[in-house]
Structure formats: structure tokens, C-alpha cells
N, C-alpha and C positions, 0 to 999 in steps of 0.2 A: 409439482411439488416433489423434491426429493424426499426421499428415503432416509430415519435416522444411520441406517449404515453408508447411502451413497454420501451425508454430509459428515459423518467420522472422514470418511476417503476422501472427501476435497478439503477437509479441514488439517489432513498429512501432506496434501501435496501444498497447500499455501505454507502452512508450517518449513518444508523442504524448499518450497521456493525463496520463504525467507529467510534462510540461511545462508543459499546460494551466494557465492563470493561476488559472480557477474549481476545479482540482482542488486542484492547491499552496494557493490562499486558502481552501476548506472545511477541510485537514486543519490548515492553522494556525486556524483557528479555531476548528474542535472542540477541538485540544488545549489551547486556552488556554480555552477554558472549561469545559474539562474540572478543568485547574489551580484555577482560581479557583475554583468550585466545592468541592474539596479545601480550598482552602484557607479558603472562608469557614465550614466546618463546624466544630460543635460538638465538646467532647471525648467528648459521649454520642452522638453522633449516629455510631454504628460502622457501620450499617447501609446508613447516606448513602453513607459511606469507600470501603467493599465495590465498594457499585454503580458508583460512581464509578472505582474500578479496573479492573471487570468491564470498562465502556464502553473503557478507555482502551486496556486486551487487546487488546479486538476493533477498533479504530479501528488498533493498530498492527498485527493480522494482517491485516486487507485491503492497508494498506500495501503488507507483506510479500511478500503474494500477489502482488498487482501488480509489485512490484519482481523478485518470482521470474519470471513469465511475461517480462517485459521482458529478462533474463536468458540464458535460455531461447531465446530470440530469436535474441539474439545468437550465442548458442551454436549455432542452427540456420543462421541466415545463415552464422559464419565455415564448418561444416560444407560449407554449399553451394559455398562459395567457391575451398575447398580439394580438393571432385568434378571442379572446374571447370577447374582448375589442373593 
């Protein structure tokens, strides 16, 4: 189990990662060809659909993760803040 300060510190670096230009530019770009992909598929092609959704799951749970730890953070820092107070 972490520490209220080790999860303030992973909740700056998710914060920092979510800013990053190259993290925001890979998830716009997974999603949209993720879309396109979807969309350029056949009506027999269910199996494509599937995968295609499977990937889109997991691209929006790391997200998620991320955005939970970043969260989390926050939650730890205002904690510290208010020991402090």
C-alpha cells in the first residue's frame, strides 16, 4: 500500500503525463483509427467489429486508470494539506 505522499507523487506524474502533447497526440490517434477502421468494415466482417471494440475498451481503461491515479493525487495532496492546516 502506498503512502498518502507516495500517491500525492504518482498523482503529479499522471497529471504531467496527461498534459503531455505526445500522450494527448497517441490517444487521439489511436481513437481515430480505431473509428475509421470501424467504419471502413464490411457488414460480414463481425469479427473485425469485435476486435475493434475490444481495442477501444482497453485504450479507454488505461485512460481511466490514469485519470483515476491523477485523481487520487489530488485527493492525497488536498489530504496533506489539510494535516498541515
Amino acid at each position: 500500500m502506498a503512502t498518502i505522499d507516495e500517491e500525492a507523487a504518482r498523482g503529479a506524474q499522471a497529471e504531467a503525463l496527461m498534459r503531455n502533447e505526445i500522450y494527448i497526440e497517441t490517444f487521439e490517434i489511436l481513437e481515430q483509427s480505431y473509428i475509421e477502421a470501424w467504419k471502413n468494415t464490411q457488414p460480414h466482417q463481425v469479427d473485425d467489429r469485435e476486435r475493434i471494440f475490444r481495442l477501444q475498451l482497453t485504450l479507454n481503461e488505461v485512460k481511466e486508470h490514469i485519470e483515476n491515479v491523477a485523481l487520487t493525487g489530488k485527493m492525497a495532496m488536498t489530504a496533506i494539506e489539510d494535516s498541515l492546516s
